[in-house]
N, CA, C and O of each residue as an XYZ file, in Angstrom:
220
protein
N    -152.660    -79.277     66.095
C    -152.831    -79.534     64.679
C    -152.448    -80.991     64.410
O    -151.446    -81.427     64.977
N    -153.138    -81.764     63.615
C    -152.843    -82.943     63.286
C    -152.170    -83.254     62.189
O    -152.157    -82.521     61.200
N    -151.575    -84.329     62.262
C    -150.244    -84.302     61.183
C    -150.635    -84.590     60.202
O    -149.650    -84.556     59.464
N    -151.676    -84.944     59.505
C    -152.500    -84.994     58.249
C    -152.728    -83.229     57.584
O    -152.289    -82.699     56.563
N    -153.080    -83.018     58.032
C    -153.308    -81.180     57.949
C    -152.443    -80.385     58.246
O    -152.777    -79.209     58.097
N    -150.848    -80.672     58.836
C    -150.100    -80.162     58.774
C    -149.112    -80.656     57.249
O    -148.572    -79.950     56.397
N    -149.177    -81.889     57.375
C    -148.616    -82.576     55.736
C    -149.478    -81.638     54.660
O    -148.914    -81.059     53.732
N    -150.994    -81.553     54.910
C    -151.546    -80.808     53.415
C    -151.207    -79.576     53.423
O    -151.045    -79.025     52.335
N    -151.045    -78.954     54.447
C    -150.199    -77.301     54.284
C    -148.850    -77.051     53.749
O    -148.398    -76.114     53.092
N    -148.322    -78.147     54.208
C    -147.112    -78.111     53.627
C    -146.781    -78.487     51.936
O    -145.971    -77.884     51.232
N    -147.533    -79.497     51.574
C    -147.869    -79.515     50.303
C    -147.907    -78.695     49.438
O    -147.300    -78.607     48.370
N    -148.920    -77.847     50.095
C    -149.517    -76.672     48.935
C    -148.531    -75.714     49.219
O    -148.121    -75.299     48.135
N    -147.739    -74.960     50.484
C    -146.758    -74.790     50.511
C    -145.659    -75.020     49.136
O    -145.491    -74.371     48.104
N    -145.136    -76.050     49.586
C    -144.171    -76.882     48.345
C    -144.706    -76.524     46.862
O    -143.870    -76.208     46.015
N    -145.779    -76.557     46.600
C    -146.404    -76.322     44.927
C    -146.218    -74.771     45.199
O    -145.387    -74.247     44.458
N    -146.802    -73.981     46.071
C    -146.271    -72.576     45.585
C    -145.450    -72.105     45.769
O    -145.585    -70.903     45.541
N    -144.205    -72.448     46.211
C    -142.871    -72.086     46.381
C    -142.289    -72.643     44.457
O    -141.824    -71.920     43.576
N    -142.551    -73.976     44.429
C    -141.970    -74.559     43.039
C    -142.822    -73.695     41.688
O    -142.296    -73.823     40.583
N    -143.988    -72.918     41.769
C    -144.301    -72.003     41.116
C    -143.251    -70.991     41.228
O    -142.361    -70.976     40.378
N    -143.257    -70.313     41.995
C    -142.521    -68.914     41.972
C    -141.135    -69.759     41.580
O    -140.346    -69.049     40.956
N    -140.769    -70.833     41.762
C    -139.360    -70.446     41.420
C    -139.429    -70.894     39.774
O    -138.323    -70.877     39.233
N    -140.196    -71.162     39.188
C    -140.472    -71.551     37.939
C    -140.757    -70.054     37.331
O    -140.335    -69.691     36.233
N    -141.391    -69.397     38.049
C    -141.573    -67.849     37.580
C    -140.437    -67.370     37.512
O    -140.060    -67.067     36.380
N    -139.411    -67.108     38.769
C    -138.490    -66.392     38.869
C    -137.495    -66.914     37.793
O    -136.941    -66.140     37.012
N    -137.326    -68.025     37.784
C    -136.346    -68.631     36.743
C    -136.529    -67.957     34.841
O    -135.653    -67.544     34.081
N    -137.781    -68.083     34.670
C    -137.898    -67.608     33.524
C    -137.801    -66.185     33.487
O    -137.359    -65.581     32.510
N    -138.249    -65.582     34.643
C    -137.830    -64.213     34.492
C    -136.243    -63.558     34.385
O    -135.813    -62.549     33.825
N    -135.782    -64.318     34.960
C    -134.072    -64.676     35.082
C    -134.037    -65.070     33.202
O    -134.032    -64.171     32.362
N    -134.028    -65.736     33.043
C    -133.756    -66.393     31.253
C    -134.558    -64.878     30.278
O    -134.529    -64.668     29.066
N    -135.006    -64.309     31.044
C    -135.813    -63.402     29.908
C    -134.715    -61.969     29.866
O    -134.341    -61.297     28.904
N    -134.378    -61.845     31.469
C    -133.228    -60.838     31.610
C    -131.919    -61.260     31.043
O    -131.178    -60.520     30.396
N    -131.672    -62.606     31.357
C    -130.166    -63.086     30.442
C    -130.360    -62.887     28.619
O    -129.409    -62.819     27.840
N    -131.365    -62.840     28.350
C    -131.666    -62.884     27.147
C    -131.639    -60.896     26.642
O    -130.926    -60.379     25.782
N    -132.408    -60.387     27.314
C    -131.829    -58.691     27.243
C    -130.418    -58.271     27.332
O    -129.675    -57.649     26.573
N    -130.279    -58.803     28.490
C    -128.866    -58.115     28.776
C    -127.936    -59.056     27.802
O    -127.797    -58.525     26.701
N    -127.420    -60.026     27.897
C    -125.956    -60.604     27.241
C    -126.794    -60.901     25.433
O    -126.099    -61.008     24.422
N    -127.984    -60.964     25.417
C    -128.461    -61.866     23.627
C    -127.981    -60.506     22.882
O    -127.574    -59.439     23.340
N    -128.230    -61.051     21.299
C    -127.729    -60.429     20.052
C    -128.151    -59.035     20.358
O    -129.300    -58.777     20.715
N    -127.248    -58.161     20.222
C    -127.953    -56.433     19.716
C    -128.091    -56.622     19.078
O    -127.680    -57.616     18.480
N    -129.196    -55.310     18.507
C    -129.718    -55.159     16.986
C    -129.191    -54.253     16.803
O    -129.546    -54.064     15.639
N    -128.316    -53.138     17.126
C    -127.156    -52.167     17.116
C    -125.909    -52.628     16.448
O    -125.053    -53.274     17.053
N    -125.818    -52.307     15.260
C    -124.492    -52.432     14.793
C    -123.432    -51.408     14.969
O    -123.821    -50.256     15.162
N    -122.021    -51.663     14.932
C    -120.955    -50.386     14.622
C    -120.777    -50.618     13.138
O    -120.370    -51.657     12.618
N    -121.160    -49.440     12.497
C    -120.673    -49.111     11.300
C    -119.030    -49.403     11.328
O    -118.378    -49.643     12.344
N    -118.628    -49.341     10.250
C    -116.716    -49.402     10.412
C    -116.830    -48.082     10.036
O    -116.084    -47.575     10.874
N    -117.336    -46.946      9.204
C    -117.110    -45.479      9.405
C    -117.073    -44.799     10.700
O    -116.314    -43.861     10.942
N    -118.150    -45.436     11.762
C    -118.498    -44.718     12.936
C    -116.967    -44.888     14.033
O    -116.619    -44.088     14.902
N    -116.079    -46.537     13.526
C    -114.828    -47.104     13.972
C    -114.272    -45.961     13.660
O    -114.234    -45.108     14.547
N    -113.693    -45.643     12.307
C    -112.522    -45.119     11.587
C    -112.426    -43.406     12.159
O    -111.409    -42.731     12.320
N    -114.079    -42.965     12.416
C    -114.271    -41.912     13.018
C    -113.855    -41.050     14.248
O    -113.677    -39.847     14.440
N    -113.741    -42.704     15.345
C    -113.495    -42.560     16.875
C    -111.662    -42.208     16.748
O    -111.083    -41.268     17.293
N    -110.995    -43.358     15.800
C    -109.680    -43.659     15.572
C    -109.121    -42.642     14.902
O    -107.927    -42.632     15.201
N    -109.492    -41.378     13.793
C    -108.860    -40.283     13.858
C    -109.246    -38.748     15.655
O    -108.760    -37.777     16.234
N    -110.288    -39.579     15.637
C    -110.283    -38.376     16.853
C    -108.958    -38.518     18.081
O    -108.377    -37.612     18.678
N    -108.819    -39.595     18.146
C    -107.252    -39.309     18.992
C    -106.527    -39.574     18.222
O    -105.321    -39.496     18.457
């Protein structure tokens, strides 16, 4: 193989590796964003006061 055509494999190589990690990354930011971002679940303070007479 000649080192011209081994450089262009590697290239395109390099661009689809820096895709996927551009994928994976946002998929990563989309899960940080589920798991730790704002609930839309509130605690009532009745549903509080509720738990706090049960013991």
């Amino acid at each position: 193989m000649d080192k011209d055509k081994r450089i262009e494999e590697l290239e395109k190589e390099n661009q689809q590796l820096h895709k996927k990690i551009e994928e994976l990354s946002e998929t990563i930011k989309l899960l940080n964003a589920r798991i730790f971002g704002k609930k839309t679940e509130k605690l009532d303070k009745n549903q509080l006061s509720f738990f706090q007479r049960l013991n």
